[in-house]
C-alpha positions in Angstrom: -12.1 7.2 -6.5 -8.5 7.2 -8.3 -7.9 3.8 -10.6 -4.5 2.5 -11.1 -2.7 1.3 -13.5 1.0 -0.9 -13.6 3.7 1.5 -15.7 3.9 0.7 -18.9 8.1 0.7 -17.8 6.9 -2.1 -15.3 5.5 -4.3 -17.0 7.7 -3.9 -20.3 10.5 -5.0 -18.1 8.8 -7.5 -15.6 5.8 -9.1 -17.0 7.7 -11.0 -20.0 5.9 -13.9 -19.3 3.3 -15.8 -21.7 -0.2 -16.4 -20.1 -0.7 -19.9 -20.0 -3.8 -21.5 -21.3 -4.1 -23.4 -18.1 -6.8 -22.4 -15.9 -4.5 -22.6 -12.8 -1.5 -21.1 -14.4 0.0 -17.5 -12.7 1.2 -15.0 -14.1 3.1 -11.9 -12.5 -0.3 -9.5 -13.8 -2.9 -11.8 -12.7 -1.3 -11.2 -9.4 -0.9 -8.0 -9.1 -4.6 -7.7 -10.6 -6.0 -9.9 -7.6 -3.8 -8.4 -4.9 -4.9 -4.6 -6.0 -8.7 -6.1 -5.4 -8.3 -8.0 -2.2 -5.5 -7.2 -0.4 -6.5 -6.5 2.9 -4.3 -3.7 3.4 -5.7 -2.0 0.1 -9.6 -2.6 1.1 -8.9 -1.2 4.6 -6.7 1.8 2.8 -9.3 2.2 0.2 -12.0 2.7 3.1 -10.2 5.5 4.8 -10.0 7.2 1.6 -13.3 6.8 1.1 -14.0 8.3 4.6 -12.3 11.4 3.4 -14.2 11.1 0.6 -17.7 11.8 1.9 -16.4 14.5 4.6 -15.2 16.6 1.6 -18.7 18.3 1.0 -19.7 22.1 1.2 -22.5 21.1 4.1 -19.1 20.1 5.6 -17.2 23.3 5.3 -20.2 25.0 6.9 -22.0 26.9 3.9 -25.9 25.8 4.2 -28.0 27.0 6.7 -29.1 24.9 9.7 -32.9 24.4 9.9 -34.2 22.8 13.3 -37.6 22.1 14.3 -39.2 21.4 17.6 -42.3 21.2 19.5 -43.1 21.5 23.3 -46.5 20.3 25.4 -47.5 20.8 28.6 -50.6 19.7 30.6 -51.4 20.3 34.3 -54.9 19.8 35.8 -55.6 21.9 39.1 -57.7 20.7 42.0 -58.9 23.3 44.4 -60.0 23.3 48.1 -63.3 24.6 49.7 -66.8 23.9 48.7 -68.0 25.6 45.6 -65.1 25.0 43.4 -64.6 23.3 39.9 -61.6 22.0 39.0 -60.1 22.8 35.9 -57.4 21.8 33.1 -54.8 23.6 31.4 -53.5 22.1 27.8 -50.3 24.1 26.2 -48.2 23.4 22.7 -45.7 25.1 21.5 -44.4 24.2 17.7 -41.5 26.0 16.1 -39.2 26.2 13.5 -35.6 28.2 13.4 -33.3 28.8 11.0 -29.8 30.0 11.7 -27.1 31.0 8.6 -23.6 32.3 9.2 -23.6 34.5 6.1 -19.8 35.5 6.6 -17.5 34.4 9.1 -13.8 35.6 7.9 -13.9 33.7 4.6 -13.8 30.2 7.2 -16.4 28.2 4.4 -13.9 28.5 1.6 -10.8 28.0 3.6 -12.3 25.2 5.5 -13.3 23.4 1.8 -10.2 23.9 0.6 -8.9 21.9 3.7 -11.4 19.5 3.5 -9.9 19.2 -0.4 -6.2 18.9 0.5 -7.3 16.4 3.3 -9.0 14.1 0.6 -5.9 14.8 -1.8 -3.4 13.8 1.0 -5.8 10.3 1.9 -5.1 9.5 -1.7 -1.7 9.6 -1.5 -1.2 8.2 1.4 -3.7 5.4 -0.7 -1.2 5.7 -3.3 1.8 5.1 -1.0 0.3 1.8 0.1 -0.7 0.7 -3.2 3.1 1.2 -4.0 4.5 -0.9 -1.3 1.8 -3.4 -1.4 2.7 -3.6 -5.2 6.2 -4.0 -4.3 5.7 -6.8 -2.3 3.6 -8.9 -4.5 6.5 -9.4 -7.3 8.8 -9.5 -4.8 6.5 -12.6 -3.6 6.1 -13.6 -6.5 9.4 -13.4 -8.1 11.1 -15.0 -4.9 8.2 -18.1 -5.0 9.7 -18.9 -8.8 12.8 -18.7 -7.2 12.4 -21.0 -4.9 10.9 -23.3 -7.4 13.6 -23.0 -9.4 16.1 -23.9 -6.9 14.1 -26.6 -6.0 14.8 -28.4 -9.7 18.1 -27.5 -8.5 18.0 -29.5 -6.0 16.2 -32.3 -7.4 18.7 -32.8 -10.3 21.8 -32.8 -7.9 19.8 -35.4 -5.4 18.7 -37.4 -8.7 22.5 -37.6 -9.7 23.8 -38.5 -6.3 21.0 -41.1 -6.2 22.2 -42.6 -9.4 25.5 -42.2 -8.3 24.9 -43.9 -5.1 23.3 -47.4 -7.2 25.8 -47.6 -9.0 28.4 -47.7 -6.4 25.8 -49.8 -4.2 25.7 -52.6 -7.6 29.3 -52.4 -8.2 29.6 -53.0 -4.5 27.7 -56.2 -4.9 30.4 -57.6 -7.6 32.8 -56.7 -5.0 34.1 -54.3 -7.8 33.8 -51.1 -5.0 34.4 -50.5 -1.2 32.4 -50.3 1.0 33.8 -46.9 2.7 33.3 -45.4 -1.4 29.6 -47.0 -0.7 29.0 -45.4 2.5 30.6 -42.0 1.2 28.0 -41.7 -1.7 25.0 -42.8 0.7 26.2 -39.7 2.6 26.5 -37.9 -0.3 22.8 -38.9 -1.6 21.4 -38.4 2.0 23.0 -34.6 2.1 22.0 -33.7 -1.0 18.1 -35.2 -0.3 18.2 -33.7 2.9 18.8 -30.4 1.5 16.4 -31.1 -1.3 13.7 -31.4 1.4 15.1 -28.4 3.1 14.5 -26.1 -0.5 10.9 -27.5 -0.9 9.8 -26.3 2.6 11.2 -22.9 1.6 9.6 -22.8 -2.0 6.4 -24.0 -0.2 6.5 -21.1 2.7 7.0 -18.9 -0.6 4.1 -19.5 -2.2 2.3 -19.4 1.5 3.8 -15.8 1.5 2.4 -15.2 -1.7 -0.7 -16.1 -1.1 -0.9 -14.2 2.0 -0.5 -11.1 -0.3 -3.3 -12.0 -2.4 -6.0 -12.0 0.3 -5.8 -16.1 0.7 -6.6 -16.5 -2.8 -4.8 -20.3 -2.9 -1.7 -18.6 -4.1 0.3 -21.8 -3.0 -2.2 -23.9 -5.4 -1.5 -22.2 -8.7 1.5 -22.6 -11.5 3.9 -19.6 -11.5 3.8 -18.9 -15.2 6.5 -16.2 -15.6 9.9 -16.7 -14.9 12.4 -14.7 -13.6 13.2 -11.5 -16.5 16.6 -10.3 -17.5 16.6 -7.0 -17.2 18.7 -4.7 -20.0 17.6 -1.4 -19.1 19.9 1.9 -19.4 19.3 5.0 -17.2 21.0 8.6 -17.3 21.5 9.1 -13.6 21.2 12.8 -14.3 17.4 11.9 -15.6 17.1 9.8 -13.0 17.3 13.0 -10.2 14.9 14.8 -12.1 12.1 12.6 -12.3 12.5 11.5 -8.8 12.2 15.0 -7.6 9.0 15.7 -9.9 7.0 12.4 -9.6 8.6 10.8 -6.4 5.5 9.9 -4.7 6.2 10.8 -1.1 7.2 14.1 -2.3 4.0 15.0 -3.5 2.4 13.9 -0.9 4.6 16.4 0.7 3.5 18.8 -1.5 0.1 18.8 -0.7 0.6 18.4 3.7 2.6 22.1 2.6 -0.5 23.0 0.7 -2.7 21.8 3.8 -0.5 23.6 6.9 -0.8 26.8 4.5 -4.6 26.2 3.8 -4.5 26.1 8.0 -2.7 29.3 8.6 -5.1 31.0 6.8 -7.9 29.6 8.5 -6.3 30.6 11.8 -6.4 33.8 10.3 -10.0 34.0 9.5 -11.1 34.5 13.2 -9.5 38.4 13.3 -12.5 38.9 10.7 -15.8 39.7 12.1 -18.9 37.2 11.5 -22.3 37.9 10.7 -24.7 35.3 11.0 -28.7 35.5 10.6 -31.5 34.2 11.6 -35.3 33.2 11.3 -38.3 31.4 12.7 -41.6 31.0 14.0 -43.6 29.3 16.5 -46.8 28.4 17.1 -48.5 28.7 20.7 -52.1 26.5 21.8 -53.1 27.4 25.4 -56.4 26.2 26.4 -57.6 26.7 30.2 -60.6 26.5 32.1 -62.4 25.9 29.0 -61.0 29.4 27.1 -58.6 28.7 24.0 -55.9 31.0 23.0 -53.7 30.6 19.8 -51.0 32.8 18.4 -48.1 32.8 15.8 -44.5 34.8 16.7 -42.2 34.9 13.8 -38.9 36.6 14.4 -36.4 37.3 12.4 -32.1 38.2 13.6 -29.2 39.4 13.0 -25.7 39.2 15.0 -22.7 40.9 14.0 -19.4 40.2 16.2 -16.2 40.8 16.2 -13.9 39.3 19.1 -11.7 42.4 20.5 -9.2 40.1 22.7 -9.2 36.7 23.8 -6.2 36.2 25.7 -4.1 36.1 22.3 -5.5 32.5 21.4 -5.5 33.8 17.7 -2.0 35.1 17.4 -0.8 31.5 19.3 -3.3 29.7 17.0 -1.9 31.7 13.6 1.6 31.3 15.2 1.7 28.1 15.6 0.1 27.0 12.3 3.2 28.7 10.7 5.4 26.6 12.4 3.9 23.9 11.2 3.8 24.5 7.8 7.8 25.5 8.1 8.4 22.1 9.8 6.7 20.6 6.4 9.2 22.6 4.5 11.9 21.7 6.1 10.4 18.4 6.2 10.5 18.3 2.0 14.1 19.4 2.3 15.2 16.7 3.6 12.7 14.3 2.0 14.5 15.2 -1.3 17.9 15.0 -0.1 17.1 11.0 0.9 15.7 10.7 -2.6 18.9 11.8 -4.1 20.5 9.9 -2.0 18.7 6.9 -2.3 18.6 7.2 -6.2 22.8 7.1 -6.5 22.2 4.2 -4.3 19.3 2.1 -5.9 21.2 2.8 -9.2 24.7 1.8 -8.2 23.0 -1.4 -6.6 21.0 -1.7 -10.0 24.4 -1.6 -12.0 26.6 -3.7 -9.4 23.4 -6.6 -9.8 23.6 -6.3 -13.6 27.5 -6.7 -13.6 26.7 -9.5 -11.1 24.6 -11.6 -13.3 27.0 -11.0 -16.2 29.4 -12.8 -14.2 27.2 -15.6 -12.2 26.2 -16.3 -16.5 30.1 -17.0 -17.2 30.5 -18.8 -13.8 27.9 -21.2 -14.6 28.9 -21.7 -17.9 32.4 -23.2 -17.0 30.8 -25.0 -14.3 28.4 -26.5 -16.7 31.5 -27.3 -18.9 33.7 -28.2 -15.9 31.1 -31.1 -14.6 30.9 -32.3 -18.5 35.0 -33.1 -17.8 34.6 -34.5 -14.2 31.8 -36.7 -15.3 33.7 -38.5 -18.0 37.1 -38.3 -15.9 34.6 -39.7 -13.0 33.6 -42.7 -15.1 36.8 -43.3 -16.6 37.8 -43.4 -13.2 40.9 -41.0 -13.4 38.7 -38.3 -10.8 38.5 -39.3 -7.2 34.9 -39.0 -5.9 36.1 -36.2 -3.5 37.3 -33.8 -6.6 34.0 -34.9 -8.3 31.6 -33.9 -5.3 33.5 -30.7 -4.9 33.0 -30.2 -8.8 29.0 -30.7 -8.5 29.3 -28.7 -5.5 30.2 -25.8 -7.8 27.8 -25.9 -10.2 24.8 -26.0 -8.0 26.6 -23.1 -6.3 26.8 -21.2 -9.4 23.4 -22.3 -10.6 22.1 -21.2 -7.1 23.3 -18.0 -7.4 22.8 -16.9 -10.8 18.9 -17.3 -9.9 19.9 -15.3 -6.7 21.6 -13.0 -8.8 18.6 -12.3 -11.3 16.2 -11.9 -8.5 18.5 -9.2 -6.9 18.1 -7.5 -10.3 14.9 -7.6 -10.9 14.3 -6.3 -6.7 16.9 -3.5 -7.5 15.2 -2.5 -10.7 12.0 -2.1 -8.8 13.3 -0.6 -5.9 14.6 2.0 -8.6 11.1 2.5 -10.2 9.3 3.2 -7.5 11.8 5.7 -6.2 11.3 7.2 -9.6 7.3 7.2 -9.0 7.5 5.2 -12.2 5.9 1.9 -10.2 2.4 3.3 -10.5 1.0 5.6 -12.3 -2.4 7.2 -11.6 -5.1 7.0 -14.2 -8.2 8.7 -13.5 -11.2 7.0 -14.8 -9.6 4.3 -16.6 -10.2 0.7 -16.8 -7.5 -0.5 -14.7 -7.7 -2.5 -11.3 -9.2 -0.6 -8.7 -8.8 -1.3 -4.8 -12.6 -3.4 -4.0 -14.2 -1.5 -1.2 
């Protein structure tokens, strides 16, 4: 069975995170590691693979001989009539053994192994396809759970400031220093932003719960994320781009080889206008006792059949014929499949650079909000800011902290997106070390 391992690519640009010392600490590997072992999806994928597995043997194709035994008895007793009679007994077994070998059928034993190869080849990719996707969707998981945490601190500092905000006002309404329609406008303001607090926990929470889904149930939900979300500074050539999607894009080798296998299929179509020979041999053994006599004999025979089918109703012309159409329909099938890789590598990479430019921006936004609330704090205090033009100043920055964290996750999503149209998301090592699907 085929190991995997995470691109060397991936994890450069993903896994930048320090492994805690922390027994309950996650990182973005130990993730992937425990969702490649018990992902459900994987073990079941892993099974079916296996199940190709074991049918690809030469027994299978049909090259061994067939060797059956069997044995018949048979008693009867016989009571005649009349006066003067004995009754008697007869006793009769019948042993044998046969042995049957098609010693050429229109070369169907190599072109059936051949299939039976291609088949197992074709379960691996399709293993490989979901061992793609299933990777996918962990650091998606994984990355979306740390953002949700993050936007929870968020939220937690803008409720804690409101909060603040809001005893203040609520002490300096005691002195008779505020109103108390400023009083009831920061309650509302502390109650909003609390409210929404609450509202981000649930969804960091569910996050996790998705997570942890994805690892099998493995108290995803229980653990510290460890990593944080990775800028990303990588520079393609969308020229080399093209090329290594067309030669290592994974569903088109996997189209490859279902070419390989409708070709392997025409030509076993074509192995029935060849004539078979198939032999045989065996022997049985006869005990016939009657009346009190005993008989016993051997008969060995050995055979031969040579056939050849003349016409039957052009079943192998339509089976040839058809066969042919199938493997053009693959063709035409890998046409197109490499058209929507092009395509969807102009588009992954123009989403890829638009997300880049977008956290470039969402890093200066924040920065003069960050700057901006410095001013409206002290102009807040000094009391030459309304509390309206404050709120709508916090506003902004927790708007443009939100979506700078939105806007890394987009880039990290787009970069994967990008790799594993590439076939760069997982790369097969035969043999290694690496995390393997558990059976």
């Amino acid at each position: 069975m085929k190991r995997y391992l995470w691109s060397v690519v991936l994890l450069s640009g993903l896994a930048v995170g320090a492994r805690a010392q922390q027994s309950d600490a996650l990182t973005l590997a130990d993730a992937i590691g425990i969702g490649l072992e018990y992902n459900y999806g994987i073990r079941v994928g892993a099974l079916q693979t296996r199940t190709a597995e074991i049918n690809n043997t030469w027994g299978a194709a049909g090259l061994y001989p067939s060797v059956a035994v069997g044995a018949s008895a048979n008693w009867s007793r016989t009571y005649p009539q009349g006066d003067g009679r004995d009754d008697f007994s007869t006793t009769v077994l019948q042993p044998s053994a046969d042995v049957s070998w098609v010693l050429f059928g229109g070369f169907r034993v190599w072109r059936t192994k051949s299939k039976l190869d291609l088949t197992q080849q074709q379960a691996e990719g399709s293993q490989t396809v979901l061992v793609e996707n299933t990777l996918r969707s962990i650091i998606s998981a994984y990355y979306q759970a740390v953002l949700e945490e993050e936007k929870v601190s968020i939220s937690r500092e803008l409720m804690d400031a409101s909060y603040n905000r809001y005893q203040r006002e609520e002490r300096a309404s005691e002195l008779g220093v505020v109103r108390n329609l400023e009083l009831f406008q920061s309650k509302n303001v502390w109650l909003q932003d609390r409210a929404d607090y609450l509202s981000q926990q649930n969804r960091s929470e569910e996050a996790r719960r998705q997570l942890g889904y994805l690892l099998a149930g493995k108290d995803g939900w229980t653990w510290r994320l460890a990593d944080t979300i990775p800028m990303i500074e990588e520079h393609f050539d969308l020229a080399e781009l093209h090329r290594i999607a067309q030669e290592d894009n994974t569903s088109i080798r996997n189209q490859y080889v279902a070419i390989r296998l409708r070709e392997e299929e025409t030509r076993l179509a074509r192995s029935d206008y060849y004539p078979s020979l198939s032999v045989g041999a065996g022997a049985s053994y006869g005990y016939n006792r009657a009346s009190g006599i005993t008989t016993q004999q051997i008969q060995p025979y050995v055979s031969a059949k040579l056939s050849f089918t003349l016409f039957n109703g052009s079943l192998r012309r339509r089976t040839v014929r058809i066969a042919e159409i199938n493997r053009q329909a693959e063709e035409l099938s890998l046409d197109e499949m490499r058209l929507s890789v092009n395509y969807d590598v102009d588009r992954q990479h123009s989403a890829y650079l638009l997300c880049r430019e977008l956290v470039d921006l969402r890093e200066e936004q924040l920065a003069t909000s960050r700057l901006s609330l410095r001013i409206a704090e002290q102009q807040f205090r000094d009391g030459t800011l309304s509390q309206f033009d404050f709120r709508d100043v916090q506003i902004a920055y927790y708007n443009a902290a939100m979506n700078l964290l939105s806007a890394r996750y987009d880039l990290v999503m787009a970069h994967v997106d990008l790799l594993q149209t590439l076939g760069l998301l997982l790369r097969e090592v035969p043999g290694s070390g690496g995390v393997a699907p558990k059976p």
